[in-house]
C-alpha positions as CSV (number, residue, x, y, z in Angstrom):
1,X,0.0,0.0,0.0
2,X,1.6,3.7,-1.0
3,X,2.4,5.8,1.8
4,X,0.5,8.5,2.0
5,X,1.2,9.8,6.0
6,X,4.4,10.8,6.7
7,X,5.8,11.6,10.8
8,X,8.8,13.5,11.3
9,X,10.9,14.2,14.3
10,X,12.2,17.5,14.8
11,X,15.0,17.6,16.6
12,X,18.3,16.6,14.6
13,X,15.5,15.5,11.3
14,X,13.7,18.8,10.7
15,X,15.9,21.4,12.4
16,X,19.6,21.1,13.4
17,X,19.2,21.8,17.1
18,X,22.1,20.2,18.0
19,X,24.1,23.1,19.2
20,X,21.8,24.7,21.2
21,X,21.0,21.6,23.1
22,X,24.2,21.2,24.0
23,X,24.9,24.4,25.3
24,X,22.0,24.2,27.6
25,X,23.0,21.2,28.9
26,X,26.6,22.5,29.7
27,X,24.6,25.7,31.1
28,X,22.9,23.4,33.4
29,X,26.0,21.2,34.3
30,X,28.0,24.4,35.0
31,X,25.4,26.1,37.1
32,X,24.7,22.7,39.2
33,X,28.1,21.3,39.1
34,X,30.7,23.7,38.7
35,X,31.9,21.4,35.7
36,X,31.5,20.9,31.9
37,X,30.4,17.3,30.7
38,X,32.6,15.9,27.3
39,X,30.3,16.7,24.2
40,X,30.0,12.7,23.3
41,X,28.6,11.9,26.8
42,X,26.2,14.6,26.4
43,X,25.0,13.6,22.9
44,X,23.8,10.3,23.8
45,X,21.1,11.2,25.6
46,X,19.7,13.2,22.7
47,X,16.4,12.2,21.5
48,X,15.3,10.9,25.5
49,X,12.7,13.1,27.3
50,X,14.6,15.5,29.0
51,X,12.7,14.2,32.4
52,X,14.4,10.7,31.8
53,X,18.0,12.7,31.4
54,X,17.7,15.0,34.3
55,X,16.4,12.0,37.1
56,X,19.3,9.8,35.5
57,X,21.8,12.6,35.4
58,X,20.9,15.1,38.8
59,X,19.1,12.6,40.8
60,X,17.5,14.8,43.8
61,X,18.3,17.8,42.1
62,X,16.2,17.2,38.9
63,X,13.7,19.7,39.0
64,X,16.4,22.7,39.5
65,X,18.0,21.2,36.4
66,X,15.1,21.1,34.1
67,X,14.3,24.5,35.4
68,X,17.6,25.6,34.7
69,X,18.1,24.5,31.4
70,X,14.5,25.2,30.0
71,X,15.1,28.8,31.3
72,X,18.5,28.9,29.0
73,X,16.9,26.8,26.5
74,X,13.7,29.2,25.8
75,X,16.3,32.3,25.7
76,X,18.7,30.8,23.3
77,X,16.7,28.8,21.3
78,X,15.2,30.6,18.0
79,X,19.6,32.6,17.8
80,X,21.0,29.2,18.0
81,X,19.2,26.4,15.4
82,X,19.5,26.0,12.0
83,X,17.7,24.2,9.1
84,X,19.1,20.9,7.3
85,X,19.4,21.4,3.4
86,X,16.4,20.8,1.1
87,X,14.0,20.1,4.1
88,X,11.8,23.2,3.3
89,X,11.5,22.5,0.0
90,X,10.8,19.0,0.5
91,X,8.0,19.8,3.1
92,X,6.3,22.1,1.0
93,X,6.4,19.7,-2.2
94,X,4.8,16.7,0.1
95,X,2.1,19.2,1.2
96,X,0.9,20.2,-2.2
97,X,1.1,16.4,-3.1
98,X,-1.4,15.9,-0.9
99,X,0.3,14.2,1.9
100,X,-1.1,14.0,5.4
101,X,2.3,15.4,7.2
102,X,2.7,15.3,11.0
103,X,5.4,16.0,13.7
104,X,6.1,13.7,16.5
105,X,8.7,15.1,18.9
106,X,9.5,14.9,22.4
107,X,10.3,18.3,22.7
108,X,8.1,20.3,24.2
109,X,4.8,22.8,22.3
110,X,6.4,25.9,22.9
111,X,9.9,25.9,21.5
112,X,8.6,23.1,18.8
113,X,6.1,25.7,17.6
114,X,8.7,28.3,18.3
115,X,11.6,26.4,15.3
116,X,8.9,25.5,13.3
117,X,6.9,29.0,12.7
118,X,11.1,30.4,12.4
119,X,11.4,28.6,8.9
120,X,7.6,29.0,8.1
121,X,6.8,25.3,7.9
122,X,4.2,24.8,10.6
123,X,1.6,25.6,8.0
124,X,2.6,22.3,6.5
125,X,1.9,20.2,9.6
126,X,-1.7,19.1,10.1
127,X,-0.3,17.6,13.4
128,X,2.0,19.1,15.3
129,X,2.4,16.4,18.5
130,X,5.3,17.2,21.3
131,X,6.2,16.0,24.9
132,X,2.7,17.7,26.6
133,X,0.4,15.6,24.5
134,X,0.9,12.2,25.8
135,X,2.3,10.5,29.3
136,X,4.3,8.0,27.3
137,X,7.0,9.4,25.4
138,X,9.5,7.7,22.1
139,X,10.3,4.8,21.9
140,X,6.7,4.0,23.5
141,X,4.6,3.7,20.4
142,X,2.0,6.0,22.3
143,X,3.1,9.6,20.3
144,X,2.6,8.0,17.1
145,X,-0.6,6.3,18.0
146,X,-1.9,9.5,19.0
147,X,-0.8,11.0,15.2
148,X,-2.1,8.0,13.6
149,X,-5.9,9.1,15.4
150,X,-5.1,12.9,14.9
151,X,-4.6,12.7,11.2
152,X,-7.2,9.5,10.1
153,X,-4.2,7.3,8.9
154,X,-3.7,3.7,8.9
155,X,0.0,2.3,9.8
156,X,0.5,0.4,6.7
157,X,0.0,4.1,5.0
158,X,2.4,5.8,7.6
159,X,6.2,6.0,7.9
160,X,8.5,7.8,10.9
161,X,11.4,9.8,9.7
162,X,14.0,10.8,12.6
163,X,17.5,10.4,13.4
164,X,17.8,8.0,16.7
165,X,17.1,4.8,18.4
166,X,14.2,6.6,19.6
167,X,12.5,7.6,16.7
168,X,13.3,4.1,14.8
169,X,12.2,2.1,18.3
170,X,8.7,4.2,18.4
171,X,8.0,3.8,14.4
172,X,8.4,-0.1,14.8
173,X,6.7,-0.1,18.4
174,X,3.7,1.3,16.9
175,X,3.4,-0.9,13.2
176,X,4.3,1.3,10.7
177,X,7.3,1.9,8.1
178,X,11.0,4.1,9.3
179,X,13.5,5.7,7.7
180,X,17.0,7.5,9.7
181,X,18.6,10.5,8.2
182,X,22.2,9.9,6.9
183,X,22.9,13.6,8.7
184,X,22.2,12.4,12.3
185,X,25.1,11.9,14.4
186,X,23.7,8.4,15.3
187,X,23.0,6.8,11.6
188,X,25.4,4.5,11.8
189,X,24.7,2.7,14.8
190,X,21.2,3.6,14.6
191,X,21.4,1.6,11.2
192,X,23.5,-1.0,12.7
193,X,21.2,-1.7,16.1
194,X,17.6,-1.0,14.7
195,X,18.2,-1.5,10.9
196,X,14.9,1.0,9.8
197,X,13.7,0.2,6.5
198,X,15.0,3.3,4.6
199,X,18.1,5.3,4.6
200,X,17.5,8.8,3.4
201,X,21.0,10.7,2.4
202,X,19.4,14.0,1.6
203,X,16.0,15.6,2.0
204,X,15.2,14.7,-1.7
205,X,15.1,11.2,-0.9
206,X,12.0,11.2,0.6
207,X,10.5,12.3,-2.4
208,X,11.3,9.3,-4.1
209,X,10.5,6.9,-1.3
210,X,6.7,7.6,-1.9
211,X,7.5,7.4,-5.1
212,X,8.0,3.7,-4.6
């Protein structure tokens, strides 16, 4: 059956976010700490609700940390994020082809809407689902469930495009086709743990997997 639904992550997919992540979670290391963390511990919690990262990470102190680097996040966020190549141009193609398009992030509504509305693509979205719409979070199948219901779409009609274990775990959890972008700093082993069932090098690519 073509696919006519397609899910995207944000974070690391969509938007390049990568920088600004990382500098709130030094910000928040620093503050709480005294102390930097090295940059390849740090990335391998991207993609996991930042709840998850901050019980794991400050124990007792995990409130003050998500406070902390929310508040650095929120200020820093729309300066310090950029846009992969091709992606707006892609998005707006798959839109006037007539394909249902959807977001499912674990980032949270405000700065989601925040990146999106920056490079004028939440237009595109008729779904739009982050971290405050469901209790369960990626790889829990529960987001894309909820999109599924949101935008009328059957699974075997429906694939997940992101850039981590996450993303991959969630599409597979929840029945329906994946695909890992080549310009995620986890492809490789994303490929090599999860093997998704598409590979897409550049934006353009996607084009031609519904072409398929």
């Amino acid at each position: 059956m073509k696919i006519n639904t397609i899910l995207f992550d944000l974070d690391g997919t969509l938007l390049d976010t990568s920088f600004v992540i990382l500098e709130s979670f030094q910000h928040t290391y620093r503050t709480l700490t005294g102390k930097e963390k090295e940059r390849e511990y740090i990335i391998k919690a991207f993609g996991e609700p930042l709840q998850v990262t901050m019980e794991r990470e400050f124990s007792s102190q995990a409130e003050e940390a998500i406070k902390t680097y929310r508040s650095f996040h929120h200020d820093c966020f729309e300066e310090l994020i950029g846009i992969f190549p091709g992606i707006s141009e892609v998005i707006k193609t798959l839109y006037e082809n007539g394909c249902k398009l959807g977001i499912v992030t674990s980032r949270l509504r405000k700065t989601t809407l925040i990146g999106l509305k920056k490079y004028d693509l939440d237009k595109y979205f008729q779904y739009i689902g982050t971290a405050d719409d469901t209790d369960k979070h990626k790889p829990d199948p529960a987001p894309v469930l909820l999109a599924l219901e949101r935008l009328g779409s059957r699974p075997e009609e429906t694939i997940m495009i992101g850039d981590s274990i996450f993303d991959i775990k969630c599409a597979k959890n929840a029945g329906i086709k994946s695909a890992v972008v080549k310009w995620s700093e986890f492809a490789e082993e994303v490929c090599e743990l999860e093997k998704p069932d598409y590979i897409i090098e550049k934006a353009e690519d996607i084009l031609e997997i519904l072409e398929k």
